[in-house]
C-alpha positions as CSV (number, residue, x, y, z in Angstrom):
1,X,-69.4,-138.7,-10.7
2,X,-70.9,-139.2,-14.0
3,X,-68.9,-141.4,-16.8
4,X,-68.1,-137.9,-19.1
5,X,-66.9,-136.8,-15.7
6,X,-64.3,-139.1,-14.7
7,X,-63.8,-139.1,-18.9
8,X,-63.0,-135.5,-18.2
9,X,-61.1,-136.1,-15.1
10,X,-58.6,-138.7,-17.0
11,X,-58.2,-136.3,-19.6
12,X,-57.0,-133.8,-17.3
13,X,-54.7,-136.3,-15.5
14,X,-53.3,-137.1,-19.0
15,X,-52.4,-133.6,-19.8
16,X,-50.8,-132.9,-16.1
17,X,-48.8,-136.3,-17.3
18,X,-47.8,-134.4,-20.4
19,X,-47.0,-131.4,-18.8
20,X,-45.0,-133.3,-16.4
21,X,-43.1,-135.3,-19.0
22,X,-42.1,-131.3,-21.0
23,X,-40.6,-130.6,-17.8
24,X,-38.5,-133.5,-17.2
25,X,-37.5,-133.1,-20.9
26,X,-36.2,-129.1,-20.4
27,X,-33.8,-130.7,-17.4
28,X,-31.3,-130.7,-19.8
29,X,-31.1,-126.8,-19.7
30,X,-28.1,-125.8,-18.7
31,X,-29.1,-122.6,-16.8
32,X,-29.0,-122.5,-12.7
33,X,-32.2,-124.0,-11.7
34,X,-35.1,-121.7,-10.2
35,X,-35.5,-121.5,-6.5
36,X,-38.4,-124.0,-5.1
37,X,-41.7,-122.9,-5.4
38,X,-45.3,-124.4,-4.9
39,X,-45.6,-124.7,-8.2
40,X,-42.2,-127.3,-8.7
41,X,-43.4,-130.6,-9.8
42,X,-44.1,-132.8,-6.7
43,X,-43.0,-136.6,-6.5
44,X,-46.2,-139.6,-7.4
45,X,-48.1,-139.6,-4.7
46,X,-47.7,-143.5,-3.4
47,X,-49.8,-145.9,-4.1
48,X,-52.7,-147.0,-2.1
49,X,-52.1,-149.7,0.8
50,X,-54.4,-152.7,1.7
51,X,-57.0,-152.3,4.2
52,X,-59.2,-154.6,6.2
53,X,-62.3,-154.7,5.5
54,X,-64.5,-155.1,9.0
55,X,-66.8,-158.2,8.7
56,X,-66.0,-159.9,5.2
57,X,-63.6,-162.9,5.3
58,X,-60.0,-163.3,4.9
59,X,-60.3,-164.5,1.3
60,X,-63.2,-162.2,-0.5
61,X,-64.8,-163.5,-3.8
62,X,-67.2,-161.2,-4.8
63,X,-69.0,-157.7,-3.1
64,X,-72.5,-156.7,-1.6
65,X,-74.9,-157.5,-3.9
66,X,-77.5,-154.6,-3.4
67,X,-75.1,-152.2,-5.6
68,X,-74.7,-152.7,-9.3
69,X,-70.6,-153.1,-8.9
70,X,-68.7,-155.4,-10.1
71,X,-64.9,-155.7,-10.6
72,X,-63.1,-156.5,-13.4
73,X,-59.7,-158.3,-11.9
74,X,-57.1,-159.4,-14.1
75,X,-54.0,-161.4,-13.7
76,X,-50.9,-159.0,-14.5
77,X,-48.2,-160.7,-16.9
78,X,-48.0,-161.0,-20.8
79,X,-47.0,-158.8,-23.6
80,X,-46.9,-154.9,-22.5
81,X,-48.2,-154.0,-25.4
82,X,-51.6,-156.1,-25.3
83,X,-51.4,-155.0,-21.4
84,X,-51.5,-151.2,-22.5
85,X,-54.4,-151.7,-24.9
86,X,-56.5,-153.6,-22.5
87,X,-55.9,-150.3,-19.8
88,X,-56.2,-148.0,-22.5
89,X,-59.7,-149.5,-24.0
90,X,-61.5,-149.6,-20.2
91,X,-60.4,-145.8,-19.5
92,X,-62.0,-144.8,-22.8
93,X,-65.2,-146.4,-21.4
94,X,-64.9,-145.2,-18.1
95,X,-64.2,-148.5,-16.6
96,X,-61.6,-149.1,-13.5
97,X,-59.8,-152.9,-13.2
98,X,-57.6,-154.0,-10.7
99,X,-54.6,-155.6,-11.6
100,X,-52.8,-158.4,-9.8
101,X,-49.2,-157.8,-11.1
102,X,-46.3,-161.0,-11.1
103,X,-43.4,-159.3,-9.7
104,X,-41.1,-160.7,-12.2
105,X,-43.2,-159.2,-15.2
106,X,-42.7,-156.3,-13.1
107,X,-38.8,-156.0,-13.0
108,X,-39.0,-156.8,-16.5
109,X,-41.7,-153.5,-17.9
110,X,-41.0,-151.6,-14.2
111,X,-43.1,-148.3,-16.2
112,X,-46.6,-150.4,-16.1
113,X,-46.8,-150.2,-12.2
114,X,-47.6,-146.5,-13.1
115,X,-49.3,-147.0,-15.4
116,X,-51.7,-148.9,-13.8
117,X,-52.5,-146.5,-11.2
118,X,-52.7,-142.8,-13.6
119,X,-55.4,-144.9,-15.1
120,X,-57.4,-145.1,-11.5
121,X,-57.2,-148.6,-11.2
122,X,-56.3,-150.8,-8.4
123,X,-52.4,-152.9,-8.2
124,X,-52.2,-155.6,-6.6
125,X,-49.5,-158.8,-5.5
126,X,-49.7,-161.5,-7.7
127,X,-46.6,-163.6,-6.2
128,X,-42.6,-163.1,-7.6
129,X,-42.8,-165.9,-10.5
130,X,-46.2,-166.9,-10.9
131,X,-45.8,-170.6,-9.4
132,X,-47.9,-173.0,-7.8
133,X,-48.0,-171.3,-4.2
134,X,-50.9,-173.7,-2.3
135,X,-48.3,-176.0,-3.2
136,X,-45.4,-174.0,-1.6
137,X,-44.6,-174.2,2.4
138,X,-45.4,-171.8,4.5
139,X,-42.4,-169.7,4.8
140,X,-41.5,-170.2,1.1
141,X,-45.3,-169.2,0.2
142,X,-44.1,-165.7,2.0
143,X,-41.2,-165.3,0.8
144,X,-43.1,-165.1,-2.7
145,X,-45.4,-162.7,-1.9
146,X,-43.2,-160.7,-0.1
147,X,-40.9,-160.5,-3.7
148,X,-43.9,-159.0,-5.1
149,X,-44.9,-156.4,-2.3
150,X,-41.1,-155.5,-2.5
151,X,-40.9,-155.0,-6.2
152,X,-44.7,-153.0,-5.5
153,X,-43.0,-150.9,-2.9
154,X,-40.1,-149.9,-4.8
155,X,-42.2,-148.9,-7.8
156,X,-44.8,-147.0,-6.4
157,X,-44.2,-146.4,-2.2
158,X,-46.7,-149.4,-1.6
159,X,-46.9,-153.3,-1.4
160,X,-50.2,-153.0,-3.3
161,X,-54.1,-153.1,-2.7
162,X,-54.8,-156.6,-2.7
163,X,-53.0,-159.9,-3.4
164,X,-54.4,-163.0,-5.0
165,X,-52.3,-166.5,-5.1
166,X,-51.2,-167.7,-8.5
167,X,-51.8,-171.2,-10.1
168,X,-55.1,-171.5,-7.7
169,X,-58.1,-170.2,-7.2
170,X,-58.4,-170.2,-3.6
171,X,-55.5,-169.6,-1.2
172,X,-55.2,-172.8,1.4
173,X,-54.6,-171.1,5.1
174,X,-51.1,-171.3,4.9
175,X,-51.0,-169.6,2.2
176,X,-53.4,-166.6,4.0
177,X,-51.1,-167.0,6.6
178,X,-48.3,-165.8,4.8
179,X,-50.1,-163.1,3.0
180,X,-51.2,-161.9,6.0
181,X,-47.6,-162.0,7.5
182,X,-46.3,-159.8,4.3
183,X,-49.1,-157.3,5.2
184,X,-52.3,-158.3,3.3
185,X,-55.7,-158.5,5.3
186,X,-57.3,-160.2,2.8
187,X,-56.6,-162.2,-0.4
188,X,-58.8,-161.5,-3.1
189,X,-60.4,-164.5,-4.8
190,X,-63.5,-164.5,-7.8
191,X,-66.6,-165.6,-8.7
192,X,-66.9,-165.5,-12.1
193,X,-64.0,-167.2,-14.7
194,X,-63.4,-165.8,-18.0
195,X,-61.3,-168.6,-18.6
196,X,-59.8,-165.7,-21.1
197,X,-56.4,-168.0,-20.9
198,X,-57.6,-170.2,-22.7
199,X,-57.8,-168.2,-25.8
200,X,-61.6,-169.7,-26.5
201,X,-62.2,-166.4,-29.1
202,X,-63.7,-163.2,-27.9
203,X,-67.7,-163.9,-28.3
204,X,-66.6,-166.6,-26.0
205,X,-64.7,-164.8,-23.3
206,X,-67.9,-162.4,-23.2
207,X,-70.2,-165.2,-22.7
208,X,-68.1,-166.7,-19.9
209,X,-68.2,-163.4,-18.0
210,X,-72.4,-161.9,-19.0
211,X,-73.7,-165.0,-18.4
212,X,-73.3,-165.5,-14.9
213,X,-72.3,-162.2,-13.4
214,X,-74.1,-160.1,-11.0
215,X,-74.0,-157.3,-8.6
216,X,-71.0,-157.4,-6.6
217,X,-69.7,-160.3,-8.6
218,X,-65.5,-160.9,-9.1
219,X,-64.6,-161.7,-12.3
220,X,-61.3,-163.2,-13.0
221,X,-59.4,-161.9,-16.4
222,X,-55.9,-161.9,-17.8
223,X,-53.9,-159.6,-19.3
224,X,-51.4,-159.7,-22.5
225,X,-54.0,-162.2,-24.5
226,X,-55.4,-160.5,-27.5
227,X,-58.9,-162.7,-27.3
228,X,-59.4,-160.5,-24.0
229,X,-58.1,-157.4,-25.8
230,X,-61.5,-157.6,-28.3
231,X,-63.7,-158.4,-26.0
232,X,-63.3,-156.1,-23.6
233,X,-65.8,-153.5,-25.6
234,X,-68.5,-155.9,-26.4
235,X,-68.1,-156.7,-22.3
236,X,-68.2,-153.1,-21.4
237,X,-71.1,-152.4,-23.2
238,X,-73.4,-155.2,-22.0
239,X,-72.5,-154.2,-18.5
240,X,-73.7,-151.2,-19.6
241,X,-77.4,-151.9,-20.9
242,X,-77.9,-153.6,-17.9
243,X,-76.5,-150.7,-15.6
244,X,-73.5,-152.7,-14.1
245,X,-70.4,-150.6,-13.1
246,X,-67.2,-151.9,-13.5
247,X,-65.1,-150.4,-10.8
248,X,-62.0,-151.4,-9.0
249,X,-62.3,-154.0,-6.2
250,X,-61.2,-151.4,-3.2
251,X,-64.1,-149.6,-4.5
252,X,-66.7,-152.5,-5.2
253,X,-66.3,-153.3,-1.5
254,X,-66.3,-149.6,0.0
């Protein structure tokens, strides 16, 4: 599928969305409903689960390197608005991210777990609160992750696609233990920091991620900061002269 198409294709999902949305509005008629039909609105489809993915390890930091993929992953908390331009700027591109969602940012903007995935990309587990989880036990390591998946269940019929640990960027085996345990295969590490949190400027968040990424390469991003916001075109576009796709990670590695 060519960019225009799957431009096309979103704009067709956006005005099923809309016609959707008229026909919630009109519930308030007060006439006696029509009997079922096939064309009654059906309920979201759920979300995609994980998968294992035969022959890569249990923590994956980047994908095969004879494709021109890469994945664009960002780290899901900060302000919804700044969130919603970030999503809104890659679909006009025709890029696909996967976000790795803190469940508490979650229960607080419950509407962006959708939103996430009309846009086509990937959501994933990014523990309950965000903490230091190498540093957690075991068990307690779970039970934060299993917040998340929870909250991800609730929202959308799924735990999420992937999960990545918070506060570290590599998950120490207990940790993979216990993301196993709450029903992830794999836990999805990165190659390539943005260092985006930082708030260095745009032209510097751009140079973090062109100047070492590659095919198959994970790049590690952050939602709600502005500097990531403005960048994200100028990023786009040089992945674009040199024919890089950004794509989600379930994707990158299919």
């Amino acid at each position: 599928m060519t960019p225009t198409d799957r431009r096309g294709a979103l704009r067709a999902g956006a005005a099923a969305a809309l016609a959707g949305a008229v026909t919630a509005a009109c519930g308030t008629d007060r006439r006696p409903a029509d009997p079922p039909s096939a064309a009654a609105p059906a309920e979201p489809a759920a979300a995609p689960v994980p998968r294992r993915f035969p022959g890569r390890p249990t923590e994956i930091d980047h994908g095969p390197r004879d494709r021109a993929r890469v994945a664009l992953t960002f780290h899901g908390q900060g302000d919804p608005a700044v969130a919603r331009a970030l999503l809104t700027a890659a679909e006009r591109a025709g890029a696909r991210l996967t976000v790795l969602a803190v469940g508490d940012w979650l229960d607080r903007y419950p509407d962006l777990a959708r939103r996430i995935l009309d846009g086509g990309h990937d959501l994933g587990n990014h523990t309950q609160r965000h903490v230091d989880i190498n540093a957690m036990t075991e068990a307690q390591a779970y039970a934060e992750i299993n917040a998340c998946a929870q909250r991800l269940r609730r929202l959308t019929g799924s735990i999420g696609t992937w999960f990545r640990p918070s506060r570290a960027p590599h998950a120490l085996p207990h940790v993979q233990r216990a993301a196993a345990r709450a029903g992830y295969p794999h836990v999805l590490g990165y190659e390539v920091d943005s260092l985006d949190f930082t708030s260095p400027g745009a032209p510097a968040v751009v140079r973090n991620v062109t100047g070492p990424i590659r095919n198959g390469s994970v790049v590690s991003l952050h939602l709600g900061y502005a500097d990531t916001v403005a960048a994200l075109p100028a990023l786009l576009a040089d992945l674009d002269r040199r024919g890089l796709r950004a794509v989600t990670t379930t994707e990158l590695l299919t």
